[in-house]
N, C-alpha and C positions, 0 to 999 in steps of 0.2 A: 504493500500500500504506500510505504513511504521511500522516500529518496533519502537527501543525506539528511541528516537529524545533528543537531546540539542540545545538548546535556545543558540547562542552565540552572538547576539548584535540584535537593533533594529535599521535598517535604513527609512529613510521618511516613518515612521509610520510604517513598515509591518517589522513580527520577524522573526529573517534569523535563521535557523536551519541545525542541519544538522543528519543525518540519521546514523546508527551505521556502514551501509555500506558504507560510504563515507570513513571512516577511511582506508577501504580497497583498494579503489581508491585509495585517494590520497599516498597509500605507494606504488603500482602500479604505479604510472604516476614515485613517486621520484625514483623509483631501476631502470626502464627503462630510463627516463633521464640521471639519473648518471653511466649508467653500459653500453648502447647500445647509443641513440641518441647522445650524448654530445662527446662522447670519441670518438664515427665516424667522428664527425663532426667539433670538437674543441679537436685539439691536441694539448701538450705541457705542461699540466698543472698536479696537482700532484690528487690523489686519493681523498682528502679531499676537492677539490674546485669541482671535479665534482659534490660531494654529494651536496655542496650548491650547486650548481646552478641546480640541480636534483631539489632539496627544494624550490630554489625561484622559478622555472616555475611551480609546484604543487602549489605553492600561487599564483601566475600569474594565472592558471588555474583556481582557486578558485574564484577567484577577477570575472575573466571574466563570469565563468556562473553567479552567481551572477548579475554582471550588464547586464545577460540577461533578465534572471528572473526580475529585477528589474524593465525594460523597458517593459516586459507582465503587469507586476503589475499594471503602474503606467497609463498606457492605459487602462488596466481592470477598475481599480476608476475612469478614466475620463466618463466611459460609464455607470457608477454606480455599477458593479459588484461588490460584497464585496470579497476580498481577507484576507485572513487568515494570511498568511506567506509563505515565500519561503523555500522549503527543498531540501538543496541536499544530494543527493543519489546515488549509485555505480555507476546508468546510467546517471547521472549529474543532471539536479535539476528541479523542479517544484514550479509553483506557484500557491498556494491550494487557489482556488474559490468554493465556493458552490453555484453558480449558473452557469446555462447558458449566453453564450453572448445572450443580448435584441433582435438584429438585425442581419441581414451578415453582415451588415457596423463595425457596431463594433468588430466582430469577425474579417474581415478583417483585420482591423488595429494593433488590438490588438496581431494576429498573426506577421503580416508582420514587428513589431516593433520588434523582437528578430532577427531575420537571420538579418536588416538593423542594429538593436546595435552590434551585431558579427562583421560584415560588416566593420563598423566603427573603432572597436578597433581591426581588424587585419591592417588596414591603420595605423591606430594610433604606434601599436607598430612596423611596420617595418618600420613607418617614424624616433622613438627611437632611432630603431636600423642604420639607415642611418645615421643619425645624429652625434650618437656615434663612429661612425668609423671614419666621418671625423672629429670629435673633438678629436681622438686620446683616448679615454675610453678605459679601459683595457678589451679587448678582452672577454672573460668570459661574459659581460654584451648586446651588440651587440648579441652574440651567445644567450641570454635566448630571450633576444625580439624580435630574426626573430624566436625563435621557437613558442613564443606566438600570433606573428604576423599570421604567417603557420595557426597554431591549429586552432583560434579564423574565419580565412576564410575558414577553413576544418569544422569548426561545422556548421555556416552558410550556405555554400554549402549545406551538409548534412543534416540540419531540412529544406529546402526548398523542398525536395525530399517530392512530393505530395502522402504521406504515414501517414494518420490519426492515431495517435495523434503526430505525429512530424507536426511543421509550420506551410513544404507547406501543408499537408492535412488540415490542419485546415484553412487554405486559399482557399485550392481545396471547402472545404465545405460551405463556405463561397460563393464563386462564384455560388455554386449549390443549395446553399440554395435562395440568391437572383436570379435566373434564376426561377425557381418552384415557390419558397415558404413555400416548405415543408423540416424543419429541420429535420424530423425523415428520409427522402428519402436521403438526404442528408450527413445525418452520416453515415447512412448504407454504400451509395457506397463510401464514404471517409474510411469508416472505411475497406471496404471491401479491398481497394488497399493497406492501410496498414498491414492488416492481410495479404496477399499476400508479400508483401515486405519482410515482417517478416520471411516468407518460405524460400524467396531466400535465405537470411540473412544466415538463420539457414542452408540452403542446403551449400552454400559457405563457412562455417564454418566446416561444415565436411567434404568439400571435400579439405578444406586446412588443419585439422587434419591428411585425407591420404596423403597428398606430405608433411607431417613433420613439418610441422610449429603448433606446436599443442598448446601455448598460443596464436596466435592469431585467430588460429581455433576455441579456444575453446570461445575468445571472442566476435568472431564473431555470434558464434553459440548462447549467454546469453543475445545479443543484441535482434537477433533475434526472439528469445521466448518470451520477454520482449517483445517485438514491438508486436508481432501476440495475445497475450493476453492483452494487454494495449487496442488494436483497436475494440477488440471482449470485453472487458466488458464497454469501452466509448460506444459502440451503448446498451448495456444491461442497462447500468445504466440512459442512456436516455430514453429507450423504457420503462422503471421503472418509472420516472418523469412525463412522460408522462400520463400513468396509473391510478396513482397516484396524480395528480393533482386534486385541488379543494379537494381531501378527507380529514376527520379532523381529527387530533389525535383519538378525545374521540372515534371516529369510531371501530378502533385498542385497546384499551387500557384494561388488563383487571382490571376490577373495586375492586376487594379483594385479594390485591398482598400479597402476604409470607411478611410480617415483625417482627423487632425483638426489643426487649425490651432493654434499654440501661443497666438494671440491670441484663442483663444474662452474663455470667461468659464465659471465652471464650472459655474453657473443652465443656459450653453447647450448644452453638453458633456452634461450631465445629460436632459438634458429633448428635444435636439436630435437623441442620440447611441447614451447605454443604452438609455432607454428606447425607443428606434424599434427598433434593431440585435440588441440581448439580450447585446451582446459585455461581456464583461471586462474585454478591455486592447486595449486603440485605440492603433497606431502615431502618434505625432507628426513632423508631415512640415514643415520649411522650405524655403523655395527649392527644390525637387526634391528634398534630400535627408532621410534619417533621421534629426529631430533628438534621438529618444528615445520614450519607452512613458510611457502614463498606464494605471491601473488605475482599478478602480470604488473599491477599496479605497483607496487615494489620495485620490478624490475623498469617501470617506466621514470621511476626517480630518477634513476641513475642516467646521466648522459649518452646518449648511442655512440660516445667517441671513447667513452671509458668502462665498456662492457666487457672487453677484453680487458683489463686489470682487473675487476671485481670477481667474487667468485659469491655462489649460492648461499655459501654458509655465511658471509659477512651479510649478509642483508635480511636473513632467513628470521622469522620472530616464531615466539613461541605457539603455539595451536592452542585457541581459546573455547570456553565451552560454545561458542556458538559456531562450528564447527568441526565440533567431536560430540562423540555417542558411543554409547556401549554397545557390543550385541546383542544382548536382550534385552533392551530398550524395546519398548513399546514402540511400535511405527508409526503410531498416531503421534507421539511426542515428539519424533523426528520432523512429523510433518507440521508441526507447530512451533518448531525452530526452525524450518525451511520458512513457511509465513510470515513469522516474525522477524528473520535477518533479511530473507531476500537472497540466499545462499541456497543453489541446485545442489551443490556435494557436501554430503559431510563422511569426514573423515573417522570408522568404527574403528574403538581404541578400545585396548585392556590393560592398563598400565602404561607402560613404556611403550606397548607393542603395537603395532599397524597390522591389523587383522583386513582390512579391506577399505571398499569405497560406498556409500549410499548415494547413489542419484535420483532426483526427481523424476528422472524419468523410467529407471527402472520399476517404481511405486507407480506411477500415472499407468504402467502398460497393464501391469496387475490390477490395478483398479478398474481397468476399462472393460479386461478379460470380465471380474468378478461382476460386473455389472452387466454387463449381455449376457453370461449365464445365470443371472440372480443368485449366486451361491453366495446368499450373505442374510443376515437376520434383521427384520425390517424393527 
């Protein structure tokens, strides 16, 4: 889902991030603040204060998905779900779990805790902004917290809209999963009203691109696509879990992966390695065991004039968990590190040792097998 990401603080245990597209957002939310909403809405003041106060409700902004995200989180850990991190992103922010909710109960809760934190801090900032006015506060400030007040009950509103994977569908699923029983029936038709939603979305986006409104046709329309492909891979990547369940790494893995010598020169690595293989990141193997991971990217540090003086091993780093696995690893947790990094191989490890390779695709072939024979438990 995401590109490159920064790490910018860690709150109650879980590391807040943010997405390269946020950058995008947030100078979006400051031009429209300081150029359209503020100057409509709060007159009087000079061209420079609009911009902050553009600035502080894009941190406002910031603050609030955030403590939405935070309140999914913090419900997720109470139900044991491991949570990753919170990332936001152009479409505002997520909280990366690699699992499913245990129960509806917990998915219930764990959903209905983000539109109720919204909820909260749109009360919260227009009681601020009351406040401010009769204590006489300079204007300017009143004006940012009835607009964070607005936003923060316009998002809540809006993820309650029972459209998987916004809230309410994850509430709608929830409800339908405890009704049945059955979470794959369950995401389907959750997901299915989101994928639908998604349509409108995107049709309302074009038909407000023809009556001229054409940025927020056009954002209507990114929301849209976004929503109808979010709803259509949450049921793909569950009907994958599913599948995949109880199967073990060593199942997948092939057992005599391409490796490379830490005394090959990086002329050889390059020319001997990528180019023949098409791989990315090549295990580094000493003495029989795992002495570390090179990437292409690694090797693209280094100057094309000084690849003949470097060798493998000077540039080689250590192999992190997110590209190593046990062999009986569950395959579904493989594939919830494959999701979450964005990495096709991982590297199946037993200590020191380089037992094999796992690829995405050797899992996708199996799964496709397993799903045209249905040999799998609904």
């Amino acid at each position: 889902m995401f590109g490159n990401r920064i790490t910018l603080f860690r709150l109650l245990g879980f590391e807040v991030r943010i997405d390269a597209s946020w950058v995008i957002l947030a100078l979006l939310v400051t031009w429209s603040l300081a150029k359209g909403i503020f100057p409509g809405s709060y007159k009087g003041v000079s061209e420079s204060a609009y911009w902050a106060m553009g600035a502080l409700g894009a941190l406002g902004l910031f603050f609030s998905i955030i403590f939405h995200e935070l309140c999914h989180s913090l419900v997720a850990t109470r139900y044991g779900i491991p949570v990753k991190g919170i990332t936001l992103f152009i479409f505002g922010g997520v909280a990366e779990m690699d699992d499913e909710p245990p129960s509806a109960r917990a998915e219930f809760f764990m959903a209905i805790a983000g539109p109720l934190s919204s909820f909260f801090l749109g009360l919260a900032f227009h009681g601020i902004s009351y406040a401010g006015r009769q204590l006489g506060w300079p204007g300017t400030i009143p004006a940012v917290t009835s607009y964070l007040g607005f936003i923060n009950l316009l998002l809540a509103s809006f993820n309650l809209i029972p459209a998987f994977p916004l809230d309410g569908g994850r509430v709608l699923r929830s409800l339908l999963w405890g009704w049945k029983g059955n979470l794959r029936w369950a995401t389907r038709i959750s997901s299915g009203f989101g994928s639908a939603f998604g349509v409108v979305l995107m049709l309302l986006g074009i038909f407000s691109i023809f009556r001229g409104n054409f940025i927020g046709g056009l954002w209507w329309l990114m929301i849209g696509f976004f929503l109808r492909n979010a709803a259509q891979m949450s049921y793909s990547q569950l009907l994958a879990r599913k599948v995949l369940e109880g199967e073990k790494v060593r199942r997948f893995m092939v057992t005599e992966p391409v490796t490379v010598s830490r005394t090959l020169t990086l002329d050889e690595f390059v020319n001997d390695y990528v180019y023949r293989y098409h791989y990315k990141l090549f295990p580094v193997v000493s003495y029989g065991r795992l002495a570390g991971c090179i990437t292409v990217r690694q090797a693209a540090e280094i100057p094309r004039e000084n690849w003949k003086e470097h060798t493998v091993g000077e540039i080689a780093a250590p192999c992190t968990p997110d590209i190593t696995i046990g062999p009986d690893e569950d395959a579904v947790r493989a594939l919830a590190i494959m999701s979450r990094t964005g990495n096709s191989r991982l590297l199946v490890v037993e200590g020191e040792r380089l037992l094999g390779i796992l690829t995405l695709k050797d899992m996708l072939q199996f799964l496709s097998l397993k799903l045209e024979l249905r040999d799998w438990k609904a």
